[in-house]
Each structure stands twice: as C-alpha cells, then as structure tokens.
N, C-alpha and C positions, 0 to 999 in steps of 0.2 A: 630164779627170783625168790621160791620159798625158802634155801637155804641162804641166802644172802640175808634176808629179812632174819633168821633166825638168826644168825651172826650178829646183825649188827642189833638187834634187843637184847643178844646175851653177854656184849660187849657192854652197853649201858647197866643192865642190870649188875652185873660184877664191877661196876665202874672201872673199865679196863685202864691201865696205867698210863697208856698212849691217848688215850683218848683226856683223860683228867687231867693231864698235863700241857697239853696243846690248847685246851680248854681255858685252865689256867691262865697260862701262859699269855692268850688272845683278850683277857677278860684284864689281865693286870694292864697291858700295853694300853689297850683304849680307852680304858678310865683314866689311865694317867694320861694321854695326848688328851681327853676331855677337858680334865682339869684345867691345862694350862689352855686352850682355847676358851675356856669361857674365862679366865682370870685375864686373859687380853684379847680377846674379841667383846666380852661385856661392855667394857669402858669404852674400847674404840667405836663401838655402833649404838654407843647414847652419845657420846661425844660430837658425832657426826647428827647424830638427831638433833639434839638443842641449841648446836651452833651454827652461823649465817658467814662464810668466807669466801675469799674467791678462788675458785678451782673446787667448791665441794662436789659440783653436782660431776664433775670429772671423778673427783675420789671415787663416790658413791658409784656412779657405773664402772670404774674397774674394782673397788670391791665385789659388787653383784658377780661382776664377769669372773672373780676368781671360786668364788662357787664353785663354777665349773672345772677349775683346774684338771686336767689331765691327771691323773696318779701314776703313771709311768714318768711324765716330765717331771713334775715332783721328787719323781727315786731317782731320777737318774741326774736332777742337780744335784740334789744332795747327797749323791756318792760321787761327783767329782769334787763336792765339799767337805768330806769326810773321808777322802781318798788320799794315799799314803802324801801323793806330790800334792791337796788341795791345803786350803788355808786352816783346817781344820784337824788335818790328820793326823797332828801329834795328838786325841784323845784318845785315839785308838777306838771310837764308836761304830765305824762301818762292820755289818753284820754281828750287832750287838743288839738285842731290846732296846736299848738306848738310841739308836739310830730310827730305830722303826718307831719308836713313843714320837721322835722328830717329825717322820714324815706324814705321821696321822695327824699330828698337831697343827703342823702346815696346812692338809686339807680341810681340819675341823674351824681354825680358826676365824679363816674367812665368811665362813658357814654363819657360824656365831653372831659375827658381826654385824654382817647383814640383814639376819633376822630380827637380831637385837636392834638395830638403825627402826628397823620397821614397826619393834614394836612401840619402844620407846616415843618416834615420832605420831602415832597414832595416839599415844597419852600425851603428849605434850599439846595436840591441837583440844585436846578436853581440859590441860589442866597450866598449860604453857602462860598464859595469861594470867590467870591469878598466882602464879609464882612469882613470877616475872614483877607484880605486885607486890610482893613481900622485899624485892629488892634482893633478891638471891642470885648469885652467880650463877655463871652456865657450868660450871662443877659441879655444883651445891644442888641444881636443880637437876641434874643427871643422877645426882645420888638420890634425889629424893622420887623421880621417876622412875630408875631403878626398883626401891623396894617397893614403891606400888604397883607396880605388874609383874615381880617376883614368879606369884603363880601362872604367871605365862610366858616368862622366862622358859618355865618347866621344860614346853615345848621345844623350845632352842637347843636347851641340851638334849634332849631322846634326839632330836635330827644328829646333832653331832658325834651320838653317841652311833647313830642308825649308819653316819656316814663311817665311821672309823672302823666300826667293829666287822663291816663287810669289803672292807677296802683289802684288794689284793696285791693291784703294781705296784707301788712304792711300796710295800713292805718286803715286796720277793725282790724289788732291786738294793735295796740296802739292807734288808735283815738277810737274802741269801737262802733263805729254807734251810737251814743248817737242824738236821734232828735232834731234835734235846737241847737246844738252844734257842733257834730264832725261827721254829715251825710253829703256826699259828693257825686256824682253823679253815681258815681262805685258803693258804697254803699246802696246808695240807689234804683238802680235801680236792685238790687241782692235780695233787702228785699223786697222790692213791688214787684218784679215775682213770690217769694215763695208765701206774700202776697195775691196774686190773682189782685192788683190794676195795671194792666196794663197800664192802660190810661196816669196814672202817670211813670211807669217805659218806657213807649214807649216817654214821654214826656219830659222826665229826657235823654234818647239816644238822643233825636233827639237836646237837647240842647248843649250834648258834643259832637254828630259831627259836628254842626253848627259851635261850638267854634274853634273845632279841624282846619278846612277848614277855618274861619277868618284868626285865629293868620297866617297859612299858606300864605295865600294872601294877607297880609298888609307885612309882612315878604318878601315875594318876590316880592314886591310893591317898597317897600323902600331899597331890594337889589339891582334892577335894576333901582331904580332913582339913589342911591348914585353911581353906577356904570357907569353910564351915566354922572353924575356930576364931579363925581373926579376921573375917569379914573378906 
C-alpha cells in the first residue's frame, strides 16, 4: 500500500504523460457534451416552464424520467447509430471523442432541462404575472427568466458537468477505451484496477476529484462575485 501511494504521488508530481493526457482528454470531452446540453436543454426546460399545452405534463415526466437514463442503453443505441450498417455510420464517429462528446450530451442534456424546467418555473410563479403584464410572449419571457436566475443556472451546469465527467458505460461502448485516443479517466481507471496498476488508477481518481471540486469552486467563485456585482 505504501509503495502504491509513493507511485501514484510520484506520477502526479512529475505529471506523468498518461496520466495528463487521459486527464486531458476526459476534461475536453465533458465540457464540450456540457456545452451543447445546456445550449439545448436551457431553452427546452424554460420553454416547458412558461408554456400551458396539452401533453406537457406527459412531456415533463418523461423528461424527469430520462434523467435517469441508463448509460449503457445510451452507448449501446448510439453505436448501432454510429455503427458501420447504422444511419450514421458514414461519419466514421464510433470510437472517436466525437461519439463519446455524443453520448455525454445525450445524458447531460435531459439533466439540463429538467432542472432548468424547475428553476425557471419557480421564477415564473414570483414573476410570471407581471410579465405576462408587459404583453411579452412565452419566448420573450423565457428569455427574460432565463437571465434572471442565470446565477442558479450555475447549479444546472456543475450537475451536468458532475454527470458527464464520471460517466463510464456510454463512453466505453462507443469510445472503446482505445489508449491514446478514446481512454478517459472512468475508463481508465476501471482497466488499470482489473490491470493490477494501481498507482495509475489511484492517480487517475485522484485527478477527477481534484477536477470535480475546481470546476465547483471557480463556479461558486464567479456565482457569488457576479451576485455581488449585479445584484
């Protein structure tokens, strides 16, 4: 145990090659499926806030329910979608970073929306009314409930960030764990414990919770400055 430990601090403190790249690697993929889940789950879970139609409150519990998604179901449609006979498979994405930014996206997305439904409709019962008074569309007033609970937004993204970045099945079934391409910190630190190389899989944890507790504290860094600043 005390050689493993010396191993894997001597790995971090040298920022061993495998280690910063896998690192890498995990940290480009889930900010970018982040991105596009919040560029379309934002709108989709205000849009469901301020608007009244029939079938929402359907919508609204199978969005909740996809939450939950499976992340193995996940990998494994979208690698018969991305797979050479699927509809998809002339991009040539399957076992690419591009396929795995996909399947994070999928499970962040619904994430997003959800919470975002949530918060949205929680300012809309404080402020719904007198917009609604100004004569503003349900577009217009989504946009404008949007950037007033922005900083609580905040939280929507670290969940989606929280979900992505420790997500393992959909990424080992369409990225593949391929080394030096599509190995990612979940990944890899799954194949070096079978492996026996601890040092490295101890070293590869202790890099995603370092990241996990950053993104968190720059995030509530810059929640509570702009909250401070712009009221």
């Amino acid at each position: 145990m005390t050689e493993t430990l010396h191993e894997t601090f001597a790995r971090l403190a040298t920022l061993d090659r495998d280690v910063v790249a896998i690192a890498w690697l995990s940290l480009r993929v889930s900010l970018s499926a982040v991105a596009i889940g919040l560029v379309l789950g934002i709108p989709m879970g205000a849009f469901l806030a301020v608007t009244r139609f029939r079938g929402r409150s359907a919508l609204v519990g199978l969005l909740n329910a996809f939450m939950g998604l499976p992340p193995v179901i996940v990998g494994l449609v979208l690698y018969l979608v991305l797979s050479r006979s699927g509809p998809f498979g002339s991009l040539g994405l399957l076992f690419t970073p591009g396929a795995m930014v996909a399947a994070q996206a999928v499970l962040a997305t619904p994430l997003v929306a959800a919470l975002t439904r949530q918060v949205i409709a929680d300012a809309e019962d404080h402020l719904g009314e007198q917009l609604r008074s100004l004569g503003l569309s349900a577009p217009r007033r989504a946009g404008v409930l949007i950037h007033d609970t922005r900083f609580s937004l905040v939280t929507t993204a670290l969940a989606a960030f929280g979900r992505a970045i420790s997500e393992i099945g959909a990424v080992l079934v369409v990225g593949g764990n391929i080394d030096g391409h599509t190995r990612t910190m979940t990944t890899a630190i799954s194949l070096e414990t079978q492996k026996g190389d601890l040092s490295l899989a101890l070293a590869l944890g202790l890099v995603l919770i370092g990241l996990v507790i950053t993104v968190n504290a720059v995030a509530a860094l810059l929640r509570g400055h702009a909250a401070r600043a712009y009221g």
